[in-house]
C-alpha distance (Angstrom), angle and dihedral (degrees) to the residues before:
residue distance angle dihedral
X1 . . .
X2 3.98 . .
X3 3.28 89.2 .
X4 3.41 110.4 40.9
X5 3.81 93.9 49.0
X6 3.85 98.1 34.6
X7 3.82 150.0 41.9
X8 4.06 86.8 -140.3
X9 3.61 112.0 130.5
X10 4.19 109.3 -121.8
X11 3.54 118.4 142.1
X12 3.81 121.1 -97.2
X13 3.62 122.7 -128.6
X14 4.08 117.2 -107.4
X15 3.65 98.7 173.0
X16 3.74 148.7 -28.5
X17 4.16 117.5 -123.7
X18 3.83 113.2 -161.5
X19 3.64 121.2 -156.7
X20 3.90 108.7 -169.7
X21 3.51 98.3 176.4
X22 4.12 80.5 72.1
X23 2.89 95.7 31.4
X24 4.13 95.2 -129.1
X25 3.69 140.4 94.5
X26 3.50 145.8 -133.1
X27 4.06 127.8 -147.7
X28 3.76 113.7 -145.1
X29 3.97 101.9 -142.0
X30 4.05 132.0 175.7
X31 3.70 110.8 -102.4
X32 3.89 123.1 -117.0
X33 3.93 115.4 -146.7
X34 3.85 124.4 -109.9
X35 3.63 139.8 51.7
X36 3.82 133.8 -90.9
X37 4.28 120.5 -64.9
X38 3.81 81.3 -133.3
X39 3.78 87.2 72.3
X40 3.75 97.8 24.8
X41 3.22 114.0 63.4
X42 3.42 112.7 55.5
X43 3.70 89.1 60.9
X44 4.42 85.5 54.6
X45 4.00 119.9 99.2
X46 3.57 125.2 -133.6
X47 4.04 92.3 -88.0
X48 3.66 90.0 47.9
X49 3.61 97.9 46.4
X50 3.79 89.5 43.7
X51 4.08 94.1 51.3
X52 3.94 79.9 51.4
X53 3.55 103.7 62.8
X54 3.98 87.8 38.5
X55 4.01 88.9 57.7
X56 4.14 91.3 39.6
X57 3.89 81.0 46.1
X58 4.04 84.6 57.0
X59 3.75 98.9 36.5
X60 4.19 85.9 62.0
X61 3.17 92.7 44.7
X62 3.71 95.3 58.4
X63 3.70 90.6 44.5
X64 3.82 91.2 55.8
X65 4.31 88.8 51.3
X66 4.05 83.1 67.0
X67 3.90 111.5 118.2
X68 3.66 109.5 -102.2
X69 3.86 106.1 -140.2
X70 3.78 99.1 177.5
X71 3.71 106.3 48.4
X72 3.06 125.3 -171.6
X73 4.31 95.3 24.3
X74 3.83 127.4 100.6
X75 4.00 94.3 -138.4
X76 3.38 145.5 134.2
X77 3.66 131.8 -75.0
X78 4.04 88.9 -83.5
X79 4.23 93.2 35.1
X80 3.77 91.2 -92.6
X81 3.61 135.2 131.4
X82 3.84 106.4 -60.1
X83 3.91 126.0 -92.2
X84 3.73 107.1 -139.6
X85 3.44 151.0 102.2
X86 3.37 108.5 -144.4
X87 3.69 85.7 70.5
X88 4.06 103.9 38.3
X89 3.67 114.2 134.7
X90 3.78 131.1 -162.2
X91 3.52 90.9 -124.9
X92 3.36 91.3 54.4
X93 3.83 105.8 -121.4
X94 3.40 116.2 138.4
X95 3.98 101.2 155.9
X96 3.05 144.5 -168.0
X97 3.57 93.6 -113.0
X98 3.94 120.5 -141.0
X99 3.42 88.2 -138.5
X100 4.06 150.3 -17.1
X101 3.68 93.4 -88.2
X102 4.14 87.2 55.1
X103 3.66 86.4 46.7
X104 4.12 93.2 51.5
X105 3.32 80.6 54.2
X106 3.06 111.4 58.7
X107 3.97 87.7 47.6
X108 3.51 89.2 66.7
X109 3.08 98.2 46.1
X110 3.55 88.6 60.2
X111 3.71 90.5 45.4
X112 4.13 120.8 89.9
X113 3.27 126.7 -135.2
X114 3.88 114.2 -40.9
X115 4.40 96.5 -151.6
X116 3.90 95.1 177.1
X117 3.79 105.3 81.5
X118 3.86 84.9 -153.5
X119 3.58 91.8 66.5
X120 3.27 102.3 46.3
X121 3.53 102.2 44.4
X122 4.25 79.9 56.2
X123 4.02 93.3 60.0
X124 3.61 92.1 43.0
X125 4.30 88.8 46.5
X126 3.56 84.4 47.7
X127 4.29 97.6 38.6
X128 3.81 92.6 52.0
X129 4.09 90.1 56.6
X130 3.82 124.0 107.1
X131 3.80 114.1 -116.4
X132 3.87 132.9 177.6
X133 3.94 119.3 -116.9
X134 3.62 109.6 -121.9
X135 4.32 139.9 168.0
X136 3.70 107.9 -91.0
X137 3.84 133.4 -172.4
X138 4.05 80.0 -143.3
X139 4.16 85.9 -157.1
X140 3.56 117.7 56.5
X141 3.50 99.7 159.3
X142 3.84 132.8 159.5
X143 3.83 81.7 -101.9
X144 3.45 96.8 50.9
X145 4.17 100.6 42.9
X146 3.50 103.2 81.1
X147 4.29 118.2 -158.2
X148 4.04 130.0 -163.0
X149 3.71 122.0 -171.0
X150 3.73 95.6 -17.8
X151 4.21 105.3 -49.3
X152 3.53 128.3 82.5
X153 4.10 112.1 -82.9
X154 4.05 100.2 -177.5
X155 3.68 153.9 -48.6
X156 4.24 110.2 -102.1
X157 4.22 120.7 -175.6
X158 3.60 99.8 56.5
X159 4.00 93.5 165.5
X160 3.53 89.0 109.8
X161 3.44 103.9 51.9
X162 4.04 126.4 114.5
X163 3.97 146.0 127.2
X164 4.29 97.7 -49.4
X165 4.21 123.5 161.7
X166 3.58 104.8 -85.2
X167 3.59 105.5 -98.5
X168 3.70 89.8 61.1
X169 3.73 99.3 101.1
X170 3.73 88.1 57.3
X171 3.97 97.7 50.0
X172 3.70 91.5 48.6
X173 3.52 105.3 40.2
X174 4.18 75.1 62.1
X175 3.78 101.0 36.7
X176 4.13 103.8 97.8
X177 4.00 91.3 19.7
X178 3.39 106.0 83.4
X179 3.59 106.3 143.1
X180 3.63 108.4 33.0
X181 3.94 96.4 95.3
X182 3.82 97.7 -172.5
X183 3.71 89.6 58.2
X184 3.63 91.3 44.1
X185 3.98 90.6 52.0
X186 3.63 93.6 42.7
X187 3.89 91.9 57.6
X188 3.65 88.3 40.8
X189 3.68 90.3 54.3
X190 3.91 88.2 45.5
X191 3.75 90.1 51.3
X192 3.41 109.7 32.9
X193 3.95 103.1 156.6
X194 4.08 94.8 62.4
X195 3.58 113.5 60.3
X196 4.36 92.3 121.5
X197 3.95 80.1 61.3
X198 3.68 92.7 48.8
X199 3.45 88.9 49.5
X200 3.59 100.7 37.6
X201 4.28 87.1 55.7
X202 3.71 95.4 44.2
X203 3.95 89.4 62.0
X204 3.97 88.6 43.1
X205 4.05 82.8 47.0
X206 3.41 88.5 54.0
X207 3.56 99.0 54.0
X208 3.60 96.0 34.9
X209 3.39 112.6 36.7
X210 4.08 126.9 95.5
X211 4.07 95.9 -156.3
């Protein structure tokens, strides 16, 4: 689907080995050249890390031009239950969700008790908004951004990835990374139009999340 739609580099599958004896698999997939951001870009300059948020700007976009097929749902890739942590619940429910309000939902209802009234009244500001649907790699980390002599090469560990509200990208590329400020300000800078959803997750995260 990547492919088809999009010049984004991801690689593409060449075959699946199953071992049953361990009960696991492995997919065989084409490599894409460069190394990790996570070890990249602190070695960048200011042009370099500038052209990089343009092209990561770019690569979202072309993700987001994907044909939705299962509008209105939060889902997975194939209109399943979604694949990702961020929204794992002990009960196990993880959708699909008929719509973004169902999905809000059930990240509340993962959520504890909010006690600052300033927060709260944030998420719900931010919950009641209307957002687009779009294709998301739903785990852009540093791991999973991969950079060859100084641009962006591709995004790798697409397992995650599914039919999210559109500033999803952005909240989880910042989700477990909460220290690393030139990551942070490089997604910022990538993403400039969402930071009331960054902030609105991060005091969810914090309520929410067992790391």
């Amino acid at each position: 689907m990547v492919a088809k739609y999009t010049t984004v580099n991801a690689p593409q599958v060449l075959d699946f080995i199953e071992l049953p004896a361990k009960k696991e698999g492995w997919l065989l997939t084409t490599r894409i050249e460069g190394d990790i951001a996570g070890k990249c870009l602190q070695t960048m300059n200011t042009d370099q890390l500038h052209q990089f948020s343009i092209d990561f700007g770019n690569y979202i976009e072309q993700i987001r031009s994907i044909p939705n097929p299962y509008p209105p749902l939060i889902c997975s890739s194939l209109g399943r239950e979604c694949q990702d942590c961020r929204i794992n619940n002990e009960d196990g429910s993880t959708g699909p969700y008929d719509n973004i309000t169902d999905f809000n939902k059930h990240l509340m209802d993962m959520c504890g008790l909010i006690p600052d009234p300033t927060n709260r009244a944030m998420v719900t500001d931010v919950h009641s908004r209307s957002y687009r649907v779009f294709f998301a790699h739903a785990d852009l980390n540093p791991a999973n951004v991969l950079i060859h002599n100084g641009r962006l090469s591709g995004f790798v560990d697409w397992e995650f990835a599914g039919w999210y509200p559109e500033y999803w990208d952005f909240t989880k590329a910042c989700y477990i990374v909460r220290v690393w400020t030139l990551w942070l300000e490089t997604m910022k800078s990538a993403f400039p139009e969402y930071p009331d959803e960054l902030k609105a997750e991060q005091i969810l995260r914090d309520h929410t999340c067992p790391f």
